[in-house]
C-alpha positions in Angstrom: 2.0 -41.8 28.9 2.6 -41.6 32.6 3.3 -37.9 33.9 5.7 -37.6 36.4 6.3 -35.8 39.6 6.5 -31.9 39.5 5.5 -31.5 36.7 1.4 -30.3 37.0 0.0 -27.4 38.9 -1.4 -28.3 42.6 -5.3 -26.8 41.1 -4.1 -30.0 38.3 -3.2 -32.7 40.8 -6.0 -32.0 42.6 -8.7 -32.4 40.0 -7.2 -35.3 38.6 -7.4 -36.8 42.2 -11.0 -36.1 43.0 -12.2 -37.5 39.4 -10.3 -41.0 40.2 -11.4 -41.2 43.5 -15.2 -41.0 42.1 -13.5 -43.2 39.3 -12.0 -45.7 41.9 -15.5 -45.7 44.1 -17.7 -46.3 41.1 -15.5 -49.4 39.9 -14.9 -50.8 43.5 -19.0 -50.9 43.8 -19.2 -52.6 40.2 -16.9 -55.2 41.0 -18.6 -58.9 42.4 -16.7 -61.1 44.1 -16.6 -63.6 40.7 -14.8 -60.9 39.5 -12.2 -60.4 41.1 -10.0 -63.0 39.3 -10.4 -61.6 35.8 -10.1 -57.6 37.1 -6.6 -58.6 38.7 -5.3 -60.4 35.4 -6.3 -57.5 33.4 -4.5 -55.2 36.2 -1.4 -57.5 35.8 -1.7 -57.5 31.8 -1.8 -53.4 31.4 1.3 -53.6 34.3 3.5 -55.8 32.2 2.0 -54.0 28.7 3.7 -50.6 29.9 6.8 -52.3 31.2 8.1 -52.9 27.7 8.7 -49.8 26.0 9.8 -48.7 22.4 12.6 -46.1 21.6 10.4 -43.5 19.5 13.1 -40.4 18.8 14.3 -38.7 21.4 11.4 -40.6 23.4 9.9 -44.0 23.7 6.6 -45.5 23.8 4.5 -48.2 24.9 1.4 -50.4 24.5 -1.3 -49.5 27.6 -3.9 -51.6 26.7 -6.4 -49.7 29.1 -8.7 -49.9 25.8 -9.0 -53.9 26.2 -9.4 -53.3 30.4 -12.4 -51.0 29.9 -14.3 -52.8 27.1 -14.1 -55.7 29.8 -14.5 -54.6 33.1 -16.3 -51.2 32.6 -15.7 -48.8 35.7 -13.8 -51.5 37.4 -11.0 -50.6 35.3 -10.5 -48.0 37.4 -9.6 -50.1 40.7 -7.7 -52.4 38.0 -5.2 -49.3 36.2 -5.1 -47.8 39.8 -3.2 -50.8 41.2 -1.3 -51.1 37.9 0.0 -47.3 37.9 0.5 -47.7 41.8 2.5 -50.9 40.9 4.4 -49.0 38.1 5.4 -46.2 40.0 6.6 -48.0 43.6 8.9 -50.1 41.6 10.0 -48.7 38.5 9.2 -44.9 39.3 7.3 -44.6 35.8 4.4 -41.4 37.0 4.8 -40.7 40.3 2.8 -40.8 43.7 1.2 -36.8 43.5 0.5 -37.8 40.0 -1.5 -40.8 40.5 -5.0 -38.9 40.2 -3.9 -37.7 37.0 -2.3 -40.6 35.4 -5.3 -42.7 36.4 -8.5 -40.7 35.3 -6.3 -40.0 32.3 -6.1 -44.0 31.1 -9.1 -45.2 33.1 -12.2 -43.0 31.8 -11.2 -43.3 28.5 -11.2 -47.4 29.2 -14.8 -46.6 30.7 -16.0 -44.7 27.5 -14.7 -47.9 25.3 -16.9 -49.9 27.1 -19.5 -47.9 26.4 -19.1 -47.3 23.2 -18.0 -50.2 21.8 -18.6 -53.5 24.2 -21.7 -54.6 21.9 -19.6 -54.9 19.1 -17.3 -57.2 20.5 -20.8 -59.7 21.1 -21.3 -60.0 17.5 -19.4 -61.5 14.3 -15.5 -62.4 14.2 -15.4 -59.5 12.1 -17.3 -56.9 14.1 -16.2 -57.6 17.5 -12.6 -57.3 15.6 -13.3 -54.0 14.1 -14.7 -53.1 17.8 -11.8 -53.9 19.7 -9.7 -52.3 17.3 -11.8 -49.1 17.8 -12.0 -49.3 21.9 -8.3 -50.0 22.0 -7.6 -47.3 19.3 -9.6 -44.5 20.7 -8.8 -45.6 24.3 -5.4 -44.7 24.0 -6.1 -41.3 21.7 -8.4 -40.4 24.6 -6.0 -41.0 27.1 -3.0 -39.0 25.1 -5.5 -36.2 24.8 -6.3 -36.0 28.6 -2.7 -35.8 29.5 -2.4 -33.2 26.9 -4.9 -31.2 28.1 -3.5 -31.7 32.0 0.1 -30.5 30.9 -1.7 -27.4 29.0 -3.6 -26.4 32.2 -0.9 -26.6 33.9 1.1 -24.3 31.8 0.1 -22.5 28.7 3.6 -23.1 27.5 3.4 -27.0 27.7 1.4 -27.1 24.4 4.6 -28.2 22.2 5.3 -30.9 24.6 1.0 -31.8 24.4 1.2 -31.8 20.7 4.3 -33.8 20.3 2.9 -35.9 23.3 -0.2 -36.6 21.1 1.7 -37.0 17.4 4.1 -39.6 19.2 1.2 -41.6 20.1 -0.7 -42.1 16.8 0.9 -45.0 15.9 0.9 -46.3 19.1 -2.8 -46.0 19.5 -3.0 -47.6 15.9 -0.6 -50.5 17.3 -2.6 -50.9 19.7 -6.4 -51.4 18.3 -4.6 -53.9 15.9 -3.3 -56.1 19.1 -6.9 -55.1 21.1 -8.6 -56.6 17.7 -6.5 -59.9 17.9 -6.8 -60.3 21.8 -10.6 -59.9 21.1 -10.6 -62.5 18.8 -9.0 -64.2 20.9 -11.1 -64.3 23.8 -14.3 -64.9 21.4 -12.7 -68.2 20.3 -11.2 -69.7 24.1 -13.3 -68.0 26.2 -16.2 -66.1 25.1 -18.0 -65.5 28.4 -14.9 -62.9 29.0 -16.6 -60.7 26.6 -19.8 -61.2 28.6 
């Protein structure tokens, strides 16, 4: 889901880099000094997530896992995709360096609005706070696929094949996805349930 260089209008790039860096500042003020452990394995977690990639077609896939990142750290999964899509592009060239703004508003706000939504859920019963991270990771990566859609279209009217089969390629992905957020969820409710606060 990364976009990569030349692709997006300057007006594009721009946007995308003032909403992160309001993104970035939001999350760096969240984060407490106890935190900083658990916001760098959950960097390193979606890092490795989006090395390992799918063949999809003529395309391949991968797992983000921004959903899990946001239901956890709230705006600090801003500062914690940042480094990960920094990461990712410095040593693999997946995105690109004039995309960063882009790439990260487009999986970090819609971590930010699965914590909103959907962090209480993961407090409850087995079976809610499975159903929750299911949702948050789910709708996290539909989010996500839908901002990069809509930054490809404003970039160029033409680009809204590309968006659409962006977006198509991505539903089982995102459904993939909620299924493995669920699980981790459950997870982290059994070992260590302060994690989910």
């Amino acid at each position: 889901m990364h976009i990569s260089e030349g692709v997006l209008s300057a007006p594009v790039l721009l946007a995308g880099a003032v909403l992160s860096l309001i993104g970035l500042t939001l999350g760096l003020r969240k984060i407490k000094n106890e935190d900083i452990p658990k916001v760098a394995v959950l960097s390193s977690a979606f890092f490795v997530a989006s090395l390992i990639h799918i063949p999809i077609g003529p395309a391949s896939a991968h797992l983000v896992l921004n959903g899990l990142v946001g239901m956890l750290l709230g705006w600090s999964a801003f500062p914690a995709i940042f480094v990960g899509l920094v990461l990712q592009a410095l040593l693999f060239q997946f995105g690109g360096l004039t995309t960063l703004g882009v790439n990260t508003f487009a999986m970090s706000m819609p971590a930010v609005i699965s914590y909103y939504i959907f962090r209480k859920m993961l407090k409850k019963s087995k079976n809610i706070a499975f159903i929750g991270g299911a949702l948050g990771g789910t709708s996290a990566v539909l989010l996500g696929t839908l901002f990069i859609s809509m930054a490809l279209i404003e970039t160029e009217k033409s680009f809204f094949a590309v968006a659409l089969t962006l977006f198509t390629m991505h539903l089982p992905i995102a459904f993939t996805e909620g299924i493995v957020t669920g699980f981790v969820v459950l997870y982290l409710k059994k070992l260590k349930p302060e994690a989910l606060g």
